[in-house]
C-alpha positions in Angstrom: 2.7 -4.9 1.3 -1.1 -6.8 1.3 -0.4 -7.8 4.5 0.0 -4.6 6.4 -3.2 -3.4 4.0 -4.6 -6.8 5.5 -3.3 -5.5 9.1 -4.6 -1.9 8.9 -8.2 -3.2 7.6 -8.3 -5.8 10.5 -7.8 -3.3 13.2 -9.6 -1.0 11.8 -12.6 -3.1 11.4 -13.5 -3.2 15.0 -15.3 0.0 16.6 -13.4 -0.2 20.1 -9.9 0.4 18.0 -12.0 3.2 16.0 -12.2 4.8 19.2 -9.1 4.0 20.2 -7.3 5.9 17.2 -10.0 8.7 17.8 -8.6 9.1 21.5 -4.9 9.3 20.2 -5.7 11.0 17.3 -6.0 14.0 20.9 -2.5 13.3 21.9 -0.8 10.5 23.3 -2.2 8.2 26.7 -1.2 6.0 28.6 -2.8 2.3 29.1 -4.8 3.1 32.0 -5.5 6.7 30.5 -7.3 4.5 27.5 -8.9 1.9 29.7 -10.6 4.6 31.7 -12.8 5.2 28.5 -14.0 1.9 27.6 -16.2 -0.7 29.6 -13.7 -2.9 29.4 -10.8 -4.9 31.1 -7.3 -3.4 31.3 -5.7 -6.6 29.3 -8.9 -6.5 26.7 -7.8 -2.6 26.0 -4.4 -4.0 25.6 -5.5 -6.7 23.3 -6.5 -3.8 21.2 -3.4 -1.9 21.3 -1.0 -4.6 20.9 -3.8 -5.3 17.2 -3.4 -1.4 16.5 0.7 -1.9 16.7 1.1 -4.9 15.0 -1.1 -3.1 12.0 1.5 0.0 12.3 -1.7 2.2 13.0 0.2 3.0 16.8 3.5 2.8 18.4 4.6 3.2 22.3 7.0 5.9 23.3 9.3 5.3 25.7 9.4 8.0 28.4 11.3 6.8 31.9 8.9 4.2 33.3 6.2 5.2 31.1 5.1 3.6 28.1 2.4 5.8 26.7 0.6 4.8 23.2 0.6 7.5 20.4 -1.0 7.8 17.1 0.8 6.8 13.7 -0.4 8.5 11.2 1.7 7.2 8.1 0.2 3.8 9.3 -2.8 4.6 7.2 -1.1 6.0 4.2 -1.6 2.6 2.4 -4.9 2.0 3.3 -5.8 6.2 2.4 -3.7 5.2 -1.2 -5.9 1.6 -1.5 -9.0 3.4 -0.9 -8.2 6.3 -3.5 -7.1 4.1 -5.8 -10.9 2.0 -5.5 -12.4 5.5 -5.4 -11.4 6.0 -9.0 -13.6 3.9 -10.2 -17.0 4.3 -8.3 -18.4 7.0 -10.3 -17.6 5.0 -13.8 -19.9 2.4 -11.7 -22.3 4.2 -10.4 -23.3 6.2 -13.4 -23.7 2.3 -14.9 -26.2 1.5 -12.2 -27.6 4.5 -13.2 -28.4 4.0 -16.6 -29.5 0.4 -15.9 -32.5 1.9 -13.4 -33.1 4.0 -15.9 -33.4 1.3 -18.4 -35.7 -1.1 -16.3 -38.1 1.8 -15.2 -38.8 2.4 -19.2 -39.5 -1.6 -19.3 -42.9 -3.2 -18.9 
């Protein structure tokens, strides 16, 4: 389970697969379709893809000769539930740091 939390991260980490998922999140597209958006090679693009499958974030549909790219969107449920679960504790912390500025602003 850490490693497709490990997966998801990874991909998501770089800003061409950002945009990637941002242009599915529109509807499916093929290869070419995605390539035509980015200042990139063909193969780099699929570089990306093949990343953003492996981390579950995409999958390819199978439609005659066609292999478009689509959006998964349960791909990111573990990563959404990591994130909440971190989120929990963030105001505990930051009302801490908080009181501890407060603190060394009353100090001399």
């Amino acid at each position: 389970m850490n490693e497709s939390l490990d997966l998801a991260f990874a991909a998501l980490a770089d800003p061409t697969r950002r945009a990637i998922l941002a242009q599915l999140a529109q509807g499916e597209a093929s290869v070419s379709a995605i390539a035509a958006q980015f200042p990139i090679s063909q193969p780099a693009v699929s570089r990306h893809l093949r990343v953003l499958e492996e981390a579950g974030l995409i999958e390819t549909a199978q439609q005659g000769q066609s292999r478009p790219r689509r959006l998964k969107p349960e791909g990111l449920d573990r990563a959404q539930q990591f994130l909440a679960e971190m989120a929990r504790y963030w105001p505990d912390r930051l009302d801490r740091l908080a009181q501890f500025l407060d603190q060394q602003k009353d100090q001399p």
